[in-house]
C-alpha positions as CSV (number, residue, x, y, z in Angstrom):
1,X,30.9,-0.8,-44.6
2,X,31.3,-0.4,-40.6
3,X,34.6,-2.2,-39.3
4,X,34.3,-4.7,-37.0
5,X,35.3,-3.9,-34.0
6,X,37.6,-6.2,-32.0
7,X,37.1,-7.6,-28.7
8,X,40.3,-7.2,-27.1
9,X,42.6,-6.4,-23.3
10,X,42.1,-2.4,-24.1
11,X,38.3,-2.9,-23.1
12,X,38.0,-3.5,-19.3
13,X,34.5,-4.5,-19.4
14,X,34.6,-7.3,-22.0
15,X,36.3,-8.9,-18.6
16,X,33.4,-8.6,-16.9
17,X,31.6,-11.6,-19.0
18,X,30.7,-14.0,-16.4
19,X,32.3,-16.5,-19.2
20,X,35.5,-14.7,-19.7
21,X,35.3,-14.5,-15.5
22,X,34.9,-18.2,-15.4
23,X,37.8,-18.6,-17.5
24,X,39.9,-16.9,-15.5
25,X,39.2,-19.3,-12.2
26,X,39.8,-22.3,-14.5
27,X,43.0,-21.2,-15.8
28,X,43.9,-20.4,-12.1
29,X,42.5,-23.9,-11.1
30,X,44.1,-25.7,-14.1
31,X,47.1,-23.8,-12.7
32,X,47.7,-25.1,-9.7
33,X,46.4,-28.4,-10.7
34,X,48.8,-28.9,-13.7
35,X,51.6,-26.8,-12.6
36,X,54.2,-28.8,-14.8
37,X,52.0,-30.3,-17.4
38,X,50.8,-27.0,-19.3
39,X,49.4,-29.2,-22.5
40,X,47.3,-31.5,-20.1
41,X,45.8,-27.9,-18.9
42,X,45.9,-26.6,-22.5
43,X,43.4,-29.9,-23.3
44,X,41.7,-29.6,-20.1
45,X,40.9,-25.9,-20.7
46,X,39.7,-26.0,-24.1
47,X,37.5,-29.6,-23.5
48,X,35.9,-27.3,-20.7
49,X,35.1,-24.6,-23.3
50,X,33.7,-26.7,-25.9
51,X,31.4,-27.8,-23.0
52,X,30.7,-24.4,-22.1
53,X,30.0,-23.4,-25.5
54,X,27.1,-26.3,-26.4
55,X,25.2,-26.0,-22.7
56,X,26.1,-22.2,-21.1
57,X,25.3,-19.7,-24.1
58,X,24.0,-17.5,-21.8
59,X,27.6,-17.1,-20.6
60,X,28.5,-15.9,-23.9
61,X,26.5,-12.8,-23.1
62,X,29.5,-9.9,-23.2
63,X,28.7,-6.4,-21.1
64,X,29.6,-4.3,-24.3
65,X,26.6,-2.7,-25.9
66,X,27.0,-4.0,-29.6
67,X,25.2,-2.6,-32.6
68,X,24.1,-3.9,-35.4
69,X,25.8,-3.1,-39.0
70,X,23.7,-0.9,-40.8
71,X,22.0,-2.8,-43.5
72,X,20.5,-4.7,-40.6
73,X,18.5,-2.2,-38.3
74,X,16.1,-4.6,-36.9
75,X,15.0,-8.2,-36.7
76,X,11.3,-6.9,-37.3
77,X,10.0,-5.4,-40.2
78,X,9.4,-1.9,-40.2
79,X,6.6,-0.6,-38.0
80,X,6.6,-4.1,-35.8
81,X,7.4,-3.6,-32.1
82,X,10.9,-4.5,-31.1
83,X,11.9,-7.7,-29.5
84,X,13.6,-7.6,-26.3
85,X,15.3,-10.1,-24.2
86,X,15.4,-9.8,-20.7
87,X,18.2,-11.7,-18.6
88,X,17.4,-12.0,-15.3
89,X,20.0,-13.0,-13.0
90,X,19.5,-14.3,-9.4
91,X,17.2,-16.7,-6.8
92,X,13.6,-16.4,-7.3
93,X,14.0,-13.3,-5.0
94,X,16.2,-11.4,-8.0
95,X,12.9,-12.4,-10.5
96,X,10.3,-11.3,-8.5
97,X,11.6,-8.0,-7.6
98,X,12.5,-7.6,-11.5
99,X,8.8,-8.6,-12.6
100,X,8.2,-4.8,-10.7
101,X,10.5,-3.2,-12.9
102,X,9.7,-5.3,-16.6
103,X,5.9,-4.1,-15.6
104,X,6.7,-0.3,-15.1
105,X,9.2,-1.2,-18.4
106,X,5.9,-2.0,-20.7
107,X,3.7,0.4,-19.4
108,X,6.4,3.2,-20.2
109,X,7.5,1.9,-23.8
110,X,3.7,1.2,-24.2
111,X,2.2,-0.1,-27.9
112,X,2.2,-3.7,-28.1
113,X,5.8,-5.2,-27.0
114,X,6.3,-8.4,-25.8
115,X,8.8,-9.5,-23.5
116,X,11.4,-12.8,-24.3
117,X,12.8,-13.9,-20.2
118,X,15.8,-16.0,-19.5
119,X,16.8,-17.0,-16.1
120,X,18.9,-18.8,-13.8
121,X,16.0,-20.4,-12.3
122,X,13.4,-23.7,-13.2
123,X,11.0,-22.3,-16.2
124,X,8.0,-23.7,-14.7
125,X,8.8,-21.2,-11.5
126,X,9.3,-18.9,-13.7
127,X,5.8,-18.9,-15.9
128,X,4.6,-18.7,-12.2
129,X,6.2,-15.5,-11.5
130,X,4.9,-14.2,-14.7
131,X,1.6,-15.8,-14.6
132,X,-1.3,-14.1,-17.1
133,X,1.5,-11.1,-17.7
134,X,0.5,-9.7,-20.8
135,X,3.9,-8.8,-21.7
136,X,5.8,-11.7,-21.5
137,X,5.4,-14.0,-24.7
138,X,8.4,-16.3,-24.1
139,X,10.8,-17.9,-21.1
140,X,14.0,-19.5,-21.0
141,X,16.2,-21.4,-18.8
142,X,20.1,-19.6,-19.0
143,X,20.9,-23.0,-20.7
144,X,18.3,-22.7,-22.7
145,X,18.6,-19.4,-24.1
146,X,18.0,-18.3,-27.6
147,X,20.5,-16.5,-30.0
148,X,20.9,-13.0,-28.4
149,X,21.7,-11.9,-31.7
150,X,18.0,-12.0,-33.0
151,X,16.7,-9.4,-30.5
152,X,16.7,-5.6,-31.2
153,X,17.8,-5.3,-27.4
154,X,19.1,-7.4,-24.8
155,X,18.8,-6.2,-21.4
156,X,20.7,-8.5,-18.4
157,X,19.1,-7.0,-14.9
158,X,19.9,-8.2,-11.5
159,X,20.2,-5.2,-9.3
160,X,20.5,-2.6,-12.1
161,X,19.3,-2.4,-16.3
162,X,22.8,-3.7,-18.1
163,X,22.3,-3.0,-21.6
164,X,24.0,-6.0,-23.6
165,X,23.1,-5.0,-27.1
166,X,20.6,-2.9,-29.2
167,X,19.8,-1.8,-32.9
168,X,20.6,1.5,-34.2
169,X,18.5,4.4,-33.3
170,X,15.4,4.1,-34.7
171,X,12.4,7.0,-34.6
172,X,9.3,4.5,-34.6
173,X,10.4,3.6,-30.6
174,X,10.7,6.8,-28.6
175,X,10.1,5.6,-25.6
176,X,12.1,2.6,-25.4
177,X,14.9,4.7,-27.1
178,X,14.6,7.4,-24.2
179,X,15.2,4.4,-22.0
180,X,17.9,2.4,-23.5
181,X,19.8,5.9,-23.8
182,X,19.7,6.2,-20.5
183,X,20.9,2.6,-19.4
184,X,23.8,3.6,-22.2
185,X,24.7,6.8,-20.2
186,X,24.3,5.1,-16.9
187,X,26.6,2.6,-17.2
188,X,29.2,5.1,-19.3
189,X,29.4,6.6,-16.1
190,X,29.0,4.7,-13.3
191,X,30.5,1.1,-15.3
192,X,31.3,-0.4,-12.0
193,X,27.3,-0.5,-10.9
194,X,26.2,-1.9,-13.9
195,X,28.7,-5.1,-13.7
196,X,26.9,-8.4,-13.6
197,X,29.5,-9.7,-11.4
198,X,27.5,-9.5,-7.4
199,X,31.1,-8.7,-6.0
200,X,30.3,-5.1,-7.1
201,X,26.8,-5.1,-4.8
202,X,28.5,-3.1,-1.8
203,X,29.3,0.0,-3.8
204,X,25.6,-0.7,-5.3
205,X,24.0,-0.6,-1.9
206,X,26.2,2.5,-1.4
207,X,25.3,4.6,-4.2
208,X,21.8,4.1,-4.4
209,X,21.2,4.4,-0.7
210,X,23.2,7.7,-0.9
211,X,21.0,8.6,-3.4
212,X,17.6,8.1,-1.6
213,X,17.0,4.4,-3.4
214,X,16.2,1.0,-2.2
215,X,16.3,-2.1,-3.8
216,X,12.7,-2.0,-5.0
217,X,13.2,1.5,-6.7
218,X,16.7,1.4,-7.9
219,X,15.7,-0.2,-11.7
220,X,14.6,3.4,-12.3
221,X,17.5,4.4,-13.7
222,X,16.8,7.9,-14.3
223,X,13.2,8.1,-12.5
224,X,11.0,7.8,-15.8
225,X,9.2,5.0,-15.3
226,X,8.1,6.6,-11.3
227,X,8.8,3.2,-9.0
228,X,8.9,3.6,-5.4
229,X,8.9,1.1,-2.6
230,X,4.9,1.1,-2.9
231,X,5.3,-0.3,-6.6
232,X,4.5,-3.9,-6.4
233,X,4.8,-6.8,-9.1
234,X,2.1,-8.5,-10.7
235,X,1.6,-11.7,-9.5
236,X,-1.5,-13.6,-10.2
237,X,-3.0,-17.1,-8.5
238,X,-4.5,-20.1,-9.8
239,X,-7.7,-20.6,-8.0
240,X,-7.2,-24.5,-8.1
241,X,-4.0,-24.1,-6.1
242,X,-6.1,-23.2,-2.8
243,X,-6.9,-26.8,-2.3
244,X,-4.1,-27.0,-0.5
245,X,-5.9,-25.7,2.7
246,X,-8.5,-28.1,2.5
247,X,-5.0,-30.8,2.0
248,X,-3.4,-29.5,4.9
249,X,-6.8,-28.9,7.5
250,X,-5.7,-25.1,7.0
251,X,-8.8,-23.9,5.7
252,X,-10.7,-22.8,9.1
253,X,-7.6,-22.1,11.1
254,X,-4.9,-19.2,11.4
255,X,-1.0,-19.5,11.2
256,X,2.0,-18.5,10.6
257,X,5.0,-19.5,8.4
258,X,8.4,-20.6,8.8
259,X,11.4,-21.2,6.6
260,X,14.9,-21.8,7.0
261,X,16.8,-22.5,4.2
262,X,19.3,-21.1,1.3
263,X,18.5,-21.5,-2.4
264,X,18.4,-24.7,-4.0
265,X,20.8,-23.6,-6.7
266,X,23.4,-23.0,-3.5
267,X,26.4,-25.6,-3.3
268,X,25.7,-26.2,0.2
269,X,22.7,-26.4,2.5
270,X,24.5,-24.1,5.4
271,X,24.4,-19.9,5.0
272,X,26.1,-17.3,7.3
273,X,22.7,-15.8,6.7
274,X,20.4,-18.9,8.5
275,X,19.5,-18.2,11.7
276,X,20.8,-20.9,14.2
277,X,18.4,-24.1,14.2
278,X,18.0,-24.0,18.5
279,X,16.8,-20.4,17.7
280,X,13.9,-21.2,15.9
281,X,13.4,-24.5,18.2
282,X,13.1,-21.9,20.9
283,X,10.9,-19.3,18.5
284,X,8.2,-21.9,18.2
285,X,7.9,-23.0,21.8
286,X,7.5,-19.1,22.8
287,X,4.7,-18.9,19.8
288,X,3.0,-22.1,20.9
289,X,2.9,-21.0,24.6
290,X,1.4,-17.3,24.1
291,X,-0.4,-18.3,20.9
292,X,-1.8,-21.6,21.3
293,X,-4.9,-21.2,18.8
294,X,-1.8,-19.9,16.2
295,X,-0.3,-23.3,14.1
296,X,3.0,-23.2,12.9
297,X,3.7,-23.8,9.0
298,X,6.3,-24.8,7.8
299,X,7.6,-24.3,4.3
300,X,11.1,-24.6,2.3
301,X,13.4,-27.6,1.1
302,X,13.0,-30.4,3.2
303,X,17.2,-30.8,4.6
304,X,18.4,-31.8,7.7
305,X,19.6,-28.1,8.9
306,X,15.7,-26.9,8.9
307,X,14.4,-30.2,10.8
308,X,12.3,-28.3,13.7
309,X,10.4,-29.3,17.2
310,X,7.0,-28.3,17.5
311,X,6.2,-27.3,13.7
312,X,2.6,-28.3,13.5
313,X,2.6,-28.4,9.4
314,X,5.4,-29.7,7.8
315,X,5.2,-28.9,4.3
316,X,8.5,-28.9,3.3
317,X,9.1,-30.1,-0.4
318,X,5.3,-31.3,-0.5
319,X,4.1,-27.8,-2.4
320,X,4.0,-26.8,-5.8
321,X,5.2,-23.4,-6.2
322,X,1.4,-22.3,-7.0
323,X,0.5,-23.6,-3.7
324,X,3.2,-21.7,-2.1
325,X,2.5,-19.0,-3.2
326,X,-1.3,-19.3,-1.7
327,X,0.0,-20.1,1.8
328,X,2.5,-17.3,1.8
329,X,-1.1,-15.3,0.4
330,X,-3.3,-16.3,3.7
331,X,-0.2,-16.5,6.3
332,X,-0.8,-14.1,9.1
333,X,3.2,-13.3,9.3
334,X,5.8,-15.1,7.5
335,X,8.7,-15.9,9.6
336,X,12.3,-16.4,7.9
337,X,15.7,-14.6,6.9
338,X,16.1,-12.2,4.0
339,X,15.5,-14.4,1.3
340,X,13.0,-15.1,-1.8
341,X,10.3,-15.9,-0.2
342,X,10.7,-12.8,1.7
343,X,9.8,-10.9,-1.6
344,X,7.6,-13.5,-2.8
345,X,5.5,-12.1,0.2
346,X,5.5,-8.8,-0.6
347,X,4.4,-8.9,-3.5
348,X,1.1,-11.1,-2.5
349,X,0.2,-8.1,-0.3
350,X,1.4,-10.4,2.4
351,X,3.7,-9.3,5.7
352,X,7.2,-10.8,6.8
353,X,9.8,-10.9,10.2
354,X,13.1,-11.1,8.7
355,X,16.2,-12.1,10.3
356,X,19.2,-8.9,9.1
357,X,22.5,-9.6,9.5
358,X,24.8,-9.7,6.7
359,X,22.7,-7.9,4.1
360,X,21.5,-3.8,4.6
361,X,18.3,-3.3,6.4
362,X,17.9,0.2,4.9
363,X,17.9,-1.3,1.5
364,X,16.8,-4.4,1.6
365,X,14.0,-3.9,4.4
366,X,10.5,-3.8,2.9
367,X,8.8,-1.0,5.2
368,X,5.5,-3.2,6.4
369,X,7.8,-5.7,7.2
370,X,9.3,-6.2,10.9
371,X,12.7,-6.3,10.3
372,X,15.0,-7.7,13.4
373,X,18.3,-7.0,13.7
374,X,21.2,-7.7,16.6
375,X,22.1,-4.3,18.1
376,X,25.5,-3.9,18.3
377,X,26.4,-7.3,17.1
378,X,28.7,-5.9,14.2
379,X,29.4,-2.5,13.1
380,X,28.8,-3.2,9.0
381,X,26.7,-5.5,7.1
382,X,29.3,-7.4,5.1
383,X,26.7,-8.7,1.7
384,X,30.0,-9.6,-1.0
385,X,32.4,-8.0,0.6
386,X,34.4,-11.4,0.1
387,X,33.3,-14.4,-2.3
388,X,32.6,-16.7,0.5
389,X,30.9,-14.4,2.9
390,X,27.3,-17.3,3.0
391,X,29.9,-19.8,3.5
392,X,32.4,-18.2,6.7
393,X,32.2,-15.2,8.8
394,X,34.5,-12.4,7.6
395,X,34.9,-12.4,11.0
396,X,36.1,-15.5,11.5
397,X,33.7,-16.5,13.8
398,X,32.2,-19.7,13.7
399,X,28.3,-18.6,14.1
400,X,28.2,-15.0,13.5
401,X,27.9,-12.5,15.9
402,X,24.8,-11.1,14.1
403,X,23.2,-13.9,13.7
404,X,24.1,-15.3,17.1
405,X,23.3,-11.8,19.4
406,X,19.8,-12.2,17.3
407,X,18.2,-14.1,20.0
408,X,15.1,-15.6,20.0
409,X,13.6,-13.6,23.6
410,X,15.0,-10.3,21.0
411,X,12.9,-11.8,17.8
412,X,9.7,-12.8,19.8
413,X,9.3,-9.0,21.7
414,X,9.9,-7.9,18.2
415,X,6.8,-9.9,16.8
416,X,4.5,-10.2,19.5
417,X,2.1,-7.4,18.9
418,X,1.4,-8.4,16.0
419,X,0.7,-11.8,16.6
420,X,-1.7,-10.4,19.6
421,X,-3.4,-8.3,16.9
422,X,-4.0,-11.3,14.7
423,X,-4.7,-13.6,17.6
424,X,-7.8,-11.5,18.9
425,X,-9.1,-10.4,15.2
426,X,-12.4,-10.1,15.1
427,X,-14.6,-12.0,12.2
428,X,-15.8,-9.9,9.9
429,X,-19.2,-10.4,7.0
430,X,-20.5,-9.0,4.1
431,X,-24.1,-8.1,4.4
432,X,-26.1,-7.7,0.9
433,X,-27.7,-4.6,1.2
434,X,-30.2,-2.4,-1.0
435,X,-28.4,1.1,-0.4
436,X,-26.8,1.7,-3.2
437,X,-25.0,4.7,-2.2
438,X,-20.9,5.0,-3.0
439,X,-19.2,6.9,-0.4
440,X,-16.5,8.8,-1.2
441,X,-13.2,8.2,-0.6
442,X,-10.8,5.5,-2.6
443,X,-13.1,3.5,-4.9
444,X,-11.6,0.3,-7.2
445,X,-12.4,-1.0,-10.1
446,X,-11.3,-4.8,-10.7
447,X,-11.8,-6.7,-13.6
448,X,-13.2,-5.0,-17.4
449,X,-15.2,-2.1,-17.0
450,X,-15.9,0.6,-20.0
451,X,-14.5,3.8,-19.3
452,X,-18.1,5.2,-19.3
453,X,-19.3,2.8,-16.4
454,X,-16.2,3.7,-14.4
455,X,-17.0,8.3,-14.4
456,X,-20.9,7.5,-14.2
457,X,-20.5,5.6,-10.8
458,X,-18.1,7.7,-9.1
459,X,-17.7,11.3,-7.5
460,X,-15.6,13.9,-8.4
461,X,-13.3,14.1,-5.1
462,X,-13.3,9.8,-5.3
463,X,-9.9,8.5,-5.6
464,X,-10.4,5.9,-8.6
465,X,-8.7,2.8,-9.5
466,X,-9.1,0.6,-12.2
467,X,-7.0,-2.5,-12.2
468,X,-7.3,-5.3,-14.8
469,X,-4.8,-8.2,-16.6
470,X,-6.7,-6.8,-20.1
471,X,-5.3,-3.2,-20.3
472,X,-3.2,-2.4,-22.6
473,X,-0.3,0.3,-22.0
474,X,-1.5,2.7,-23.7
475,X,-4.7,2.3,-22.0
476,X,-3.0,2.6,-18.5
477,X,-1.9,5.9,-19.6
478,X,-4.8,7.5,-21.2
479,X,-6.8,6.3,-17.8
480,X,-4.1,8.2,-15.8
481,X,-4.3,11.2,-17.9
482,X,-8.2,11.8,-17.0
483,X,-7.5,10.6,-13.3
484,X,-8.0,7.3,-12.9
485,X,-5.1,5.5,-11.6
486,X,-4.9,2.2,-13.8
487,X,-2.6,-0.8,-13.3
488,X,-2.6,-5.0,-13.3
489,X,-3.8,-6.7,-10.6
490,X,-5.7,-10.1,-10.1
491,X,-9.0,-10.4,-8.4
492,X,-7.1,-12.6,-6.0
493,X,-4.3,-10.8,-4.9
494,X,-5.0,-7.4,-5.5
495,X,-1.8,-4.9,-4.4
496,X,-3.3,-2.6,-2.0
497,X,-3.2,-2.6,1.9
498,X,-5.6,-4.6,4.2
499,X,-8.6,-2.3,4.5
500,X,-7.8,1.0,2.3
501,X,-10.9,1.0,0.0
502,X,-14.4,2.8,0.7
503,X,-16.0,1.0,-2.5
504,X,-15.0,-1.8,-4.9
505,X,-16.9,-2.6,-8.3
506,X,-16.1,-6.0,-9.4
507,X,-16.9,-7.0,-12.9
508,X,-18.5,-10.4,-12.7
509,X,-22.0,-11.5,-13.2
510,X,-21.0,-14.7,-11.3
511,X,-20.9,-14.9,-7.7
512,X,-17.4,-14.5,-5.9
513,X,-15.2,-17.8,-5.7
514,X,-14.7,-18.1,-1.9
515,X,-10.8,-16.7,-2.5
516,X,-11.9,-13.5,-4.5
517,X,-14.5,-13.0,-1.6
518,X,-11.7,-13.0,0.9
519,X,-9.2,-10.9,-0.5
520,X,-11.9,-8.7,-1.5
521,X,-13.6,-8.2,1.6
522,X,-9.2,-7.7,3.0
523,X,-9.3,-4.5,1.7
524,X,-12.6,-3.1,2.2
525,X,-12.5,-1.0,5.2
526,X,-15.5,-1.2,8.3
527,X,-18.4,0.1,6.6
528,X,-17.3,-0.4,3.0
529,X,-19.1,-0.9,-0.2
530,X,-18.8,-4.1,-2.8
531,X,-21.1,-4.0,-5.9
532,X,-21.4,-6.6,-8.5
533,X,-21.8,-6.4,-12.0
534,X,-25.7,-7.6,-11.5
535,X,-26.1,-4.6,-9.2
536,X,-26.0,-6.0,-5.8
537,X,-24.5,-4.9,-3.2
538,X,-22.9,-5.8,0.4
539,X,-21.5,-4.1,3.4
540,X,-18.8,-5.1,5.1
541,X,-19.4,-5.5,9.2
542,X,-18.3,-7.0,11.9
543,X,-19.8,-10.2,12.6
């Protein structure tokens, strides 16, 4: 029989636990607390552990990979895909980016795996991340979470794959095995980047930006599963939610969004990171004056330090996360710092002007964004250099310098094209039409064709897509094989770029809801073809 290993001081990273961490701030706390009375601290210490121990078991989650004894190789029987539990640490900016990398995670291991989620955040905002993913079968709050030790593999992932524990070696999972080895070898030898303690993110933002990575692409540890800052999540939209237009007189009118705010889960409502409150006082008044037929939106937590003149829709605290997501979906530019609903954008196909001061803009920039910073204003970003570095200026200044040189005549230049663009858009219609004819070009597929009606309809030198929430892995590989480039999407955010396709087939009978219509007709190009599953067709003009 195997001997049990012990946990012990000889094994730096068992320190990293973020419950062994935790311990060592309460001793020091209990410490100066209790600094003659070392059985009140005793008491104290091991009342707080119980506590810990009955709510927190996600603390108990140790950075050593642990295996387990060999007369029990897997929780499944033989032949049954694995189950794996994914930690996800972080705001709802962490979980969004990660849905990117658990998608490109299925569609490498393929087969039929489904995917157990704990986070930090509510559930319910969760579910919404995940939303029709076929991969995810279960979600968990952190206090919530189930007995790690019934899982064949337990991945925690906040910036980088942390492999917590797996079963032996086993022959029937190649793929995931090629994987999991090289999380195993990663983190061998670079230990320091795989902590889960976010102190450690400046020599993460160093390594993987020395080695050509962003934040989007820096999951792919050891490029197999090919992300780039072009791979975008899933993220799919209830069609009911959209009555929040009609709610908020939205429906026939143009805007754009505004937030400022820090996660709820934050101790206190002021950030280093929030842009002064005059500032965006001032932002509006300059949007209002050149943009009149432009409202203002606002969205976020409704606190005092985000109370604004001028807003003409306050909707703070008066959405559900579905109907968030919508009015991030339709916003002509989303104003606010780097935050989650920053990525939350991005990943709805949406565009953002993001306040940069204390975190990277080489790393944490999304490149259709317009990312503002102060010139000059400080020489570093400073992102966890100390503990309290949202709280107080390493600086020691009392608004910080790159936040403060960010002014609002600096932000506005930086945004007003665009807003001139979106101002003086032209209306565009689709025209039913009795041409038939696909041109070439980039032609999509959305929604569950046969692979037969997808080859017969298209030309040799077409660019094909097929996107649909019903293919399997293994399906999304054999399409890529014989060319056609195959991924999830939803018929009402589809992840492409306003006006990039020549044709798009859409598999319903049915006519278009009015919010499929849109975002279809968003990335048609001038000129472009839609046909329905009935056979009709429409051309996209300018009205």
């Amino acid at each position: 029989m195997p001997k049990k290993t012990d946990r012990n001081d000889k094994n730096p990273d068992y320190l990293e636990s973020p419950f062994f961490k935790c311990i060592e701030e309460r001793v020091d706390r209990l410490g100066t607390k209790y600094p003659h009375r070392p059985k009140k601290a005793l008491m104290s210490l091991i009342f707080w552990s119980c506590k810990q121990l009955l709510h927190s078991p996600a603390s108990l989650l140790s950075p050593d990979v642990k295996q387990r004894p060999w007369w029990r190789r897997s929780v499944n029987p033989k032949g049954n895909a694995p189950r794996i539990l994914f930690y996800l640490k972080g705001g709802v900016g962490d979980v969004v980016i990660s849905s990117t990398f658990l998608k490109e995670f299925h569609k490498f291991i393929g087969g039929t795996h489904k995917f157990t989620l704990c986070t930090d955040q509510n559930s319910k905002i969760t579910a919404d991340i995940f939303r029709q993913c076929p991969w995810v079968e279960q979600i968990y709050n952190s206090r919530e979470i189930p007995d790690y030790r019934g899982f064949d593999a337990v991945i925690a992932f906040c910036t980088v794959p942390r492999l917590i524990q797996r079963t032996p070696k086993s022959k029937q999972w190649t793929q995931l095995e090629e994987l999991l080895k090289i999380y195993e070898s990663f983190k061998v030898r670079t230990n320091r980047l795989c902590s889960l303690d976010p102190a450690n993110v400046p020599v993460i933002v160093m390594y993987f930006l020395m080695n050509g990575h962003t934040r989007r692409s820096l999951p792919d540890i050891g490029h197999k599963l090919g992300m780039t800052d072009e791979t975008r999540p899933v993220m799919v939209l209830d069609e009911n939610a959209f009555d929040v237009f009609q709610r908020t007189d939205l429906a026939n009118r143009s805007y754009v969004t505004i937030q400022r705010g820090v996660d709820a889960s934050n101790k206190s409502n002021k950030s280093t990171r929030m842009w002064p409150q005059a500032y965006y006082n001032e932002l509006i008044r300059m949007i209002h004056d050149e943009f009149p037929s432009l409202a203002v939106v606002q969205l976020g937590r409704a606190i005092p330090e985000s109370d604004f003149e001028g807003v003409d829709v306050d909707l703070r605290g008066r959405t559900s996360f579905e109907e968030l997501k919508v009015l991030l979906k339709r916003s002509a530019l989303h104003i606010d710092g780097e935050c989650g609903m920053v990525h939350l954008t991005h990943a709805l196909g949406g565009r953002s002007a993001v306040f940069f001061g204390q975190t990277n803009v080489d790393f944490c920039g999304y490149p259709e964004n317009i990312n503002v910073k102060a010139k000059d204003a400080c020489p570093l970003w400073c992102e966890w250099v100390t503990n309290d570095w949202q709280a107080r200026c390493l600086r020691g200044f009392e608004t910080p310098p790159c936040m403060e040189q960010l002014t609002p005549e600096l932000f506005f230049d930086a945004i007003r094209g665009h807003l001139h663009a979106v101002a003086n858009e032209q209306p565009i219609t689709l025209s039913e039409t009795t041409e038939s004819t696909i041109p070439s070009g980039t032609t999509l597929f959305i929604g569950d064709f046969p692979d037969d009606a997808v080859t017969e309809r298209v030309r040799p030198e077409n660019n094909v897509l097929h996107f649909s929430m019903n293919l399997a892995a293994d399906a999304v590989r054999e399409k890529k094989a014989r060319g056609v480039d195959a991924d999830y999407a939803d018929i009402l955010n589809i992840p492409m770029k306003k006006e990039s396709c020549d044709a798009v087939f859409c598999s319903q009978l049915q006519p278009l809801s009015a919010p499929a219509l849109r975002e279809v007709t968003r990335i048609l190009k001038i000129g472009g073809v839609l046909q329905t599953k009935d056979g009709r067709s429409y051309i996209k003009q300018n009205f």
